[in-house]
N, C-alpha and C positions, 0 to 999 in steps of 0.2 A: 081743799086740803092738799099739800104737796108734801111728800116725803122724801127726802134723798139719804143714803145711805156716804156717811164720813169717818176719815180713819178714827180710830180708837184715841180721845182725848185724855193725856196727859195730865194736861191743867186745867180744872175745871174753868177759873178765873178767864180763861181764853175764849170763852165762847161770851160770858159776861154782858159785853156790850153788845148783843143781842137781844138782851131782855131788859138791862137796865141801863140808861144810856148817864155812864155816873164817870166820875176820873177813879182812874185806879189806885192814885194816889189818897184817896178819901179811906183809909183800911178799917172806918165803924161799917160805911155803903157795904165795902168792896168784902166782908165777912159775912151779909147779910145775903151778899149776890152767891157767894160760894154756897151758904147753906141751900139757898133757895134751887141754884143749879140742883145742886146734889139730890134733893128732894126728886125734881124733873128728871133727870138721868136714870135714879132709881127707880120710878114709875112706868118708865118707859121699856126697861132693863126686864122688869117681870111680867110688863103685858106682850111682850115680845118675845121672849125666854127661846122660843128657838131659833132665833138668829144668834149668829156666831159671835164667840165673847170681844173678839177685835173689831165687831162693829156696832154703832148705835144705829137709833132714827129721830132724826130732830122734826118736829111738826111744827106747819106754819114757820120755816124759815126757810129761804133760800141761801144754803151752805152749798158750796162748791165743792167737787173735788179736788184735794191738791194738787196742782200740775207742777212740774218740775219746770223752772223759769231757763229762757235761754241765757237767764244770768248767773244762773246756778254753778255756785263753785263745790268740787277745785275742776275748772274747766281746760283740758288738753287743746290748745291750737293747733288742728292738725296742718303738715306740710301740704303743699299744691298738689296735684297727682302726677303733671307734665315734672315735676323736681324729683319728686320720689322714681319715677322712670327714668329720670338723669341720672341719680343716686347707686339705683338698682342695676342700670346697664354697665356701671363703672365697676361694684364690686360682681359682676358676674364674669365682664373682662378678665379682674384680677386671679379670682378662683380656675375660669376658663384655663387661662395660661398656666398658671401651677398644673392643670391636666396633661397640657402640652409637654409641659418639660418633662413632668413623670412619663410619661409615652416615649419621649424624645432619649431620653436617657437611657434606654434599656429595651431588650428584644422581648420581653414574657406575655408581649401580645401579638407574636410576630404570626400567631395562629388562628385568629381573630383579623377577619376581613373586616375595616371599620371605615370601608372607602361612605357608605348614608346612613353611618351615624354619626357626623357633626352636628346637623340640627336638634335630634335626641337627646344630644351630649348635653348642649347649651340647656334645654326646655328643664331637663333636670338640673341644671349648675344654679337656674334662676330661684328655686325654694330655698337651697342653701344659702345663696347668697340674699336672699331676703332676711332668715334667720340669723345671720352671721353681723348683718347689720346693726336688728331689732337686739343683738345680744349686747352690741356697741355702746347702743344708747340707756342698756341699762342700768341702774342706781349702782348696782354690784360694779360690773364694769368702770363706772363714772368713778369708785371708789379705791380701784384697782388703779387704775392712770392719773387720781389726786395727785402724784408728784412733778406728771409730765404737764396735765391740762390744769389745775390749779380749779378745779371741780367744775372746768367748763367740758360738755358734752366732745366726744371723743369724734363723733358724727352728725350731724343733721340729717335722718331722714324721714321716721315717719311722724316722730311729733317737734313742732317748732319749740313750744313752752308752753307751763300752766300757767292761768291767772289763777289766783286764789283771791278770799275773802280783802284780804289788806295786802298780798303782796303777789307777784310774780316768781316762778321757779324757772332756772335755766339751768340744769344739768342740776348740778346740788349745790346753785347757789339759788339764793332767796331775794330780792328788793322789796324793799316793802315801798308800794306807791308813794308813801309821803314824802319818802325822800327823794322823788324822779323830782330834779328843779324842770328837766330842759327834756325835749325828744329831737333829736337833730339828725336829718338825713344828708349823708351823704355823696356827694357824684360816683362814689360807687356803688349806690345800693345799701349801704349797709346805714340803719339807724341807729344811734349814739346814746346811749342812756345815759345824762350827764345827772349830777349834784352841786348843791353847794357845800354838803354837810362834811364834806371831806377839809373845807375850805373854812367853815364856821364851827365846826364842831359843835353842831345845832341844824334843825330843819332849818330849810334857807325861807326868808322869807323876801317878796318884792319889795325891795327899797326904795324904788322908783317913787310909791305913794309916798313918799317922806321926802323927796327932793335928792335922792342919794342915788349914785351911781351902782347898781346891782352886781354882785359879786360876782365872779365868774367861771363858770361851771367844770367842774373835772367828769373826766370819764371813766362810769363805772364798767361798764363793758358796751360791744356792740354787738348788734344780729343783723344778719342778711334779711333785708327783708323782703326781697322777691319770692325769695321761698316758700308763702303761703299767698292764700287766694286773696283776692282785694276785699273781700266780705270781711275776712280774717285779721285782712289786715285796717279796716277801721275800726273793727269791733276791738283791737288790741289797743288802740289809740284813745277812744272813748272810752272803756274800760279807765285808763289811766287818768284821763281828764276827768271823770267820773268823783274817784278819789281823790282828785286832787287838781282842781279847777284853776291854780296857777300855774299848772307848768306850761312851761311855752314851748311851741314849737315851728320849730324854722319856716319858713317859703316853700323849698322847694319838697319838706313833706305834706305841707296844703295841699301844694300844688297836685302833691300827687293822689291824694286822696280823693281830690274833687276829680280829677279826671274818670273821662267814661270810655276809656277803648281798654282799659287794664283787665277784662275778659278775655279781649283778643288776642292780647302777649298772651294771655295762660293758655287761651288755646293753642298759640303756636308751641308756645313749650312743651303742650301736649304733644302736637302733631310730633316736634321736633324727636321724645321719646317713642314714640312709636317707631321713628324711623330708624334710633338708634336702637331698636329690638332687632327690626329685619337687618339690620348688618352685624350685629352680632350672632343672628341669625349663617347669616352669610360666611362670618369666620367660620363660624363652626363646623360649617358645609368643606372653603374651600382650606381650612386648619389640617385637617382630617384625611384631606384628597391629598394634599400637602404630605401627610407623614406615609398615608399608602404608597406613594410614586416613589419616596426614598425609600420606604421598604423593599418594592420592587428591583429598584437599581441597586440595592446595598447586594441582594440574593443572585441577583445576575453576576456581579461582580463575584462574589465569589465562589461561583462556578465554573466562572470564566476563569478566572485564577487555576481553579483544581478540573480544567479542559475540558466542562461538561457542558461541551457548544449547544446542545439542544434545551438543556434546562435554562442557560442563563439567555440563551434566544429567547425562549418561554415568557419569562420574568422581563426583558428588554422591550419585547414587544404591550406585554399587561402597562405598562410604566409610559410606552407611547404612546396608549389607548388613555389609560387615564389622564396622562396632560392634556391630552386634543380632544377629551369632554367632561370637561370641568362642566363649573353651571355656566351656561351659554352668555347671563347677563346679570354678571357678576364686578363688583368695583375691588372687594379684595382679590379673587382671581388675578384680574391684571396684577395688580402690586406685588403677589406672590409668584405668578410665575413669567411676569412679562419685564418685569425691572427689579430693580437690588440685589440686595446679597444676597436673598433666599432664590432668586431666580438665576444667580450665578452657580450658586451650590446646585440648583437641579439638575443646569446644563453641564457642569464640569464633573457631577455622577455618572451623568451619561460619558462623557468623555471617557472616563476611568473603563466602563464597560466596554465602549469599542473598541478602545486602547488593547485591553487584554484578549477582547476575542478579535485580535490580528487583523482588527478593520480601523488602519491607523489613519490613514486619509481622511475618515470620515471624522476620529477623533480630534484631529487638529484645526477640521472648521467648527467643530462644535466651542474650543478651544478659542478659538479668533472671534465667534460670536459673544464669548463671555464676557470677551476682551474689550469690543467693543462697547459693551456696557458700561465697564470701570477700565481705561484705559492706563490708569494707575497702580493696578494690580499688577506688579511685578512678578510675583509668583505666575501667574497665565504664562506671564513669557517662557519661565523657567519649567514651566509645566510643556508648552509646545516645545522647547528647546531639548527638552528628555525624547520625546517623543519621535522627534526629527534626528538625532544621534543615533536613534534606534534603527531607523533605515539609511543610515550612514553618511545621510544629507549634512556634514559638519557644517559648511559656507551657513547654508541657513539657521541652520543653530547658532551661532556665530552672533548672526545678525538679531535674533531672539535675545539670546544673553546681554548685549549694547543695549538691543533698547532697552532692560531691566536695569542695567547700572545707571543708563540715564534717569531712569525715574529715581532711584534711589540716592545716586551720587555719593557721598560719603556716609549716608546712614547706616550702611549691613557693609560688608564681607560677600554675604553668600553670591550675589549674581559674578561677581568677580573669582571668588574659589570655582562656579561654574567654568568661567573663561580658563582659566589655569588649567582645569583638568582637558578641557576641548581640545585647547594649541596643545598640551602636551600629547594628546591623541595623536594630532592633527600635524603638527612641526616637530615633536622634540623638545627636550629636555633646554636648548639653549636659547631659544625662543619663551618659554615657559620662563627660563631664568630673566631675561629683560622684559617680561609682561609684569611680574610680581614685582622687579624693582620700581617700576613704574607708578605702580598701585603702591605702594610700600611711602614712596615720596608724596603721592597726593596725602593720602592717609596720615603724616606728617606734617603737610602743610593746616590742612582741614582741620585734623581732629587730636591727634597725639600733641602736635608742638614741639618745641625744644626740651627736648630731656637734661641734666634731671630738675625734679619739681621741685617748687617750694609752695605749701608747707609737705613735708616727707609722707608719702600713701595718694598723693593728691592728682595722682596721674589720670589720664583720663582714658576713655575705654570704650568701645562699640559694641553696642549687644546682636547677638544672632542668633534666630530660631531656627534647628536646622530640625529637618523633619527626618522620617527614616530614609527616604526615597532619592533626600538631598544629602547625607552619607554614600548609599549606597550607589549612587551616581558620579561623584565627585573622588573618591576613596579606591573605586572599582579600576577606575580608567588610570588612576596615578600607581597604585600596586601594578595595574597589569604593564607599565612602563617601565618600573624597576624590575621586573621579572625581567622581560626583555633585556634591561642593560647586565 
């Protein structure tokens, strides 16, 4: 005698052909098999009385428990893990940098040393940005961006789509298998969910058996399908073939179905997300080091400014320590402080600082090394060119200001209003007078033209950004000429 304990039966008729082996469609049998169950359930129900009312005991049967089948709908396809680390590093990125700029923007943490917390920063940015995702993909969200994504998923990250009983769900749209005609991949990865019913206004059916050329398939939409694991991704395929044993599908997703190294992509996808942790990892280390070193030089400077050579020494020196020990083996480090723009802006903060604490020599190599990074930054020129007027060196200011017009040529004013103010330092008033008619002619030739214009307003014009320092340079030296005269 074997007893197994089974969920609580609904229908008694369900257990039926266990005892009488009858069609169910016979309803004189299939009323006699109810009574008779019911009888046995009952008898069992009181000899048993202290087992619990949601369970029986069937004797002399082998009843199973019911297991929940790996076909059980509505079944979630979840994404790869190496994709979701792809996903996940991107929107941490995004969140990351919104920190930055909030930092970047404003001094109310100028009291907060945050030279090792970049990596802190990032480990906490990663839950938010997991949530911020998970919130993307869901119904609400999907419901919210109906008018931009036309109820396709706003992101892909932690679930691809459900198979259900007779259809597929992708964001809040639905397919129902029967009408998948075609599964067509791709050369980019993405398979094709085609129909013909769009084309027939009817399930399609293979014409081919009748001697007829088969109609030809529209597209209902497409999915990346790298995106999930190759288990996932045949069990999606067969799923579909399942319900519906004609759809066809192309070569080259056989091809890829049968193949056996599509573990080994997913692991390098893996691997590849892992790697893109430790360099966001890394941002965040040298992000961080990044904003201390210009807090540093911003505080020097202006101490320097307000003559307090020992504090903005203090702060000069903190700012030199932290460039020369960054993380030793670091790929954003270089990029941050070894080339671009953010590594010219380091150097040319520093500049500003020696500049003001009367260590000008040193400012104008710091100045010539920026330079030689972006040798088209005009502004450096015009920058050493201040600097060099300041110890009276004109000749070489001179030659600073030239090579700024040569980079620019007719695009700005400004390195030329430099020139004018120099010569008038430097010659006089009548020298200044045939430097500007000079400039005055090109500026004519180049950019103004023959005046006047047609059609009337349609004149043409040169924009110039001038900063305080390029006023107060240029404006200083031509006032203090007309004093004189």
């Amino acid at each position: 005698m074997v007893a197994k304990r089974v969920s609580r039966i609904s229908r008694p008729i369900d257990l039926c052909p266990l005892y009488f082996p009858i069609k169910q469609t016979d309803k004189k049998l299939s009323y006699k098999c109810r009574v008779a169950l019911k009888f046995i359930i009952g008898t069992m129900m009181n000899d048993e009385s202290e087992k619990s009312s949601e369970e029986i005991i069937v004797k002399d049967a082998e009843v199973e428990l019911p297991v929940k089948s790996a076909d059980a709908f509505p079944r979630p396809i979840p994404t790869a893990w190496g994709f979701r680390g792809f996903v996940l590093s991107g929107a941490t990125f995004l969140l990351f940098e919104l920190l930055f700029l909030v930092l970047y923007s404003n001094t109310d943490w100028f009291s907060v040393d945050i030279t090792f917390l970049g990596i802190p920063a990032v480990i906490l940015v990663l839950p938010f940005a997991h949530q911020f995702l998970r919130s993307l993909e869901s119904p609400f969200f999907i419901q919210i961006a109906m008018p931009l994504k036309n109820g396709l998923p706003f992101v892909i990250y932690w679930n691809w789509l459900t198979l259900n009983d007779t259809n597929l769900t992708f964001g809040a749209r639905k397919v129902a298998y029967s009408v998948i005609d075609e599964l067509r991949l791709t050369a980019w990865g993405n398979i094709h969910l085609r129909t013909r019913a769009l084309r027939l206004g009817h399930l399609g059916e293979l014409q081919e058996e009748r001697g007829k050329k088969p109609e030809p398939t529209e597209l209902i939409f497409r999915l990346p399908l790298g995106v999930v694991a190759p288990k996932d991704q045949k069990s999606f395929v067969e799923t579909i073939k399942k319900a519906n044993p004609n759809v066809l599908i192309n070569k080259r997703l056989q091809k890829r179905l049968s193949a056996n190294d599509l573990s080994g992509s997913q692991m390098v996808s893996l691997l590849g997300s892992i790697i893109m942790l430790f360099v966001l990892l890394d941002l965040g280390q040298s992000t961080f080091t990044y904003l201390e070193i210009l807090k540093a030089y911003y505080r020097a400077d202006v101490d320097a400014r307000e003559s307090k050579v020992e504090s903005a020494t203090a702060y000069l020196t903190r700012a030199d320590k932290l460039l020369n020990e960054s993380l030793p083996i670091s790929w954003i480090k270089y990029k941050v402080f070894k080339e671009g723009n953010a590594a010219i802006g380091v150097i040319l903060a520093r500049a500003d600082v020696l500049f003001h604490l009367k260590r000008t020599d040193e400012a104008i190599t710091e100045c010539r090394r920026a330079l030689v990074m972006n040798p088209k930054a005009f502004r450096i020129n015009l920058e050493i060119a201040r600097m060099l007027a300041s110890q009276n060196k004109l000749d070489e200011a001179i030659k600073e200001i030239q090579e700024a017009i040569d980079v620019k040529k007719t695009d700005t004013f400004l390195p030329r209003s430099y020139m004018l103010a120099v010569e008038t330092e430097k010659s006089g008033n009548a020298a200044t007078q045939n430097l500007f008619e000079t400039y005055l002619k090109d500026f004519d030739e180049e950019v103004f033209r023959d005046e006047p214009v047609w059609p009337p307003g349609g004149e043409r014009m040169i924009h110039d950004v001038w900063f305080r320092r390029d006023l107060t340079f240029v404006y200083e030296r031509l006032l203090r000429i007309l004093k004189r005269s």
